[in-house]
N, C-alpha and C positions, 0 to 999 in steps of 0.2 A: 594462292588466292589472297588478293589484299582488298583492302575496304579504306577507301584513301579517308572516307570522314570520320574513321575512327582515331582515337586519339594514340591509346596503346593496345594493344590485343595479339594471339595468338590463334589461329587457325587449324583446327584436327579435321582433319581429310578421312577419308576412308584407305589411302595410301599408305597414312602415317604408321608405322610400325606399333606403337602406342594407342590406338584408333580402340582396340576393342578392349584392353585395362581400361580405358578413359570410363568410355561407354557403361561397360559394369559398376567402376566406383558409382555410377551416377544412376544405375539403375535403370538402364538407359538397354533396349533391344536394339541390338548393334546392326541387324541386318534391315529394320528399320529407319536407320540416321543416315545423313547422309555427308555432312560436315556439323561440325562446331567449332562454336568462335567465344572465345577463351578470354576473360578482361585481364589484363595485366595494367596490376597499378604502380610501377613501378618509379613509371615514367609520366605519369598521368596530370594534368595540370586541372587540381582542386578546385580554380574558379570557376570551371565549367560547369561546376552542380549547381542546383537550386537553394539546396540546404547551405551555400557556403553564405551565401548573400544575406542569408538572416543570423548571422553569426557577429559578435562584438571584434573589434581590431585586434584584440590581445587572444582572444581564444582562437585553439587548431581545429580544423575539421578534420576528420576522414572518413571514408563512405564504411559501410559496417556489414555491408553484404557484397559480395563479386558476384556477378551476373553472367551465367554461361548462357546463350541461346545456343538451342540445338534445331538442325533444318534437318526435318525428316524428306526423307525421300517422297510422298506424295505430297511436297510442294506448301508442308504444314512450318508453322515453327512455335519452341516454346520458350519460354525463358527459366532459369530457375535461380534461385538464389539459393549462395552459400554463405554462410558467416564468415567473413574474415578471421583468419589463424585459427580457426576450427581443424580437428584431425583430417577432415575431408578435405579442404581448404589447402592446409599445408601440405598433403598426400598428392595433390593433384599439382600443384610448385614443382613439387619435387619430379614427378613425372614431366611437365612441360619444361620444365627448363632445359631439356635436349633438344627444345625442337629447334 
């Protein structure tokens, strides 16, 4: 499943072998979801935020929450925010980096 206007991200299917660790770390009823779409920033180009624009020439930005949305099956969806390089954060890296 790709999402062309998105910049970087990863996509967890209900296929994906990892589908229901995901789902737990996050607290998330697995038989309720039905994909999630994962930010990776790896490769993400900063000017696209809002917050960069109010920022001086010399200073770095970087965004300070990753944002998973999850589509539930009845057609619902939510967003959640993680803290960057938080135990949760880097647990779930670690996890998507196979897909």
């Amino acid at each position: 499943m790709e999402f062309p206007d998105r910049m970087s991200h990863k996509v967890v299917s209900r296929d994906e072998p990892i589908f229901n660790e995901v789902c737990e770390l996050l607290e998330l009823e697995a038989d309720q979801v039905d994909y999630l779409v994962y930010e990776d920033f790896d490769e993400v180009d900063y000017t696209m935020y809002e917050d960069f624009d109010d920022l001086e020439a010399t200073e770095t930005w970087t965004p300070e929450h990753r944002i998973i949305e999850v589509y539930y099956m009845d057609g619902t969806k939510e967003e959640i925010e993680i803290e960057l390089d938080s135990e949760l954060d880097e647990t779930l890296k670690r996890l998507l980096g196979d897909l």
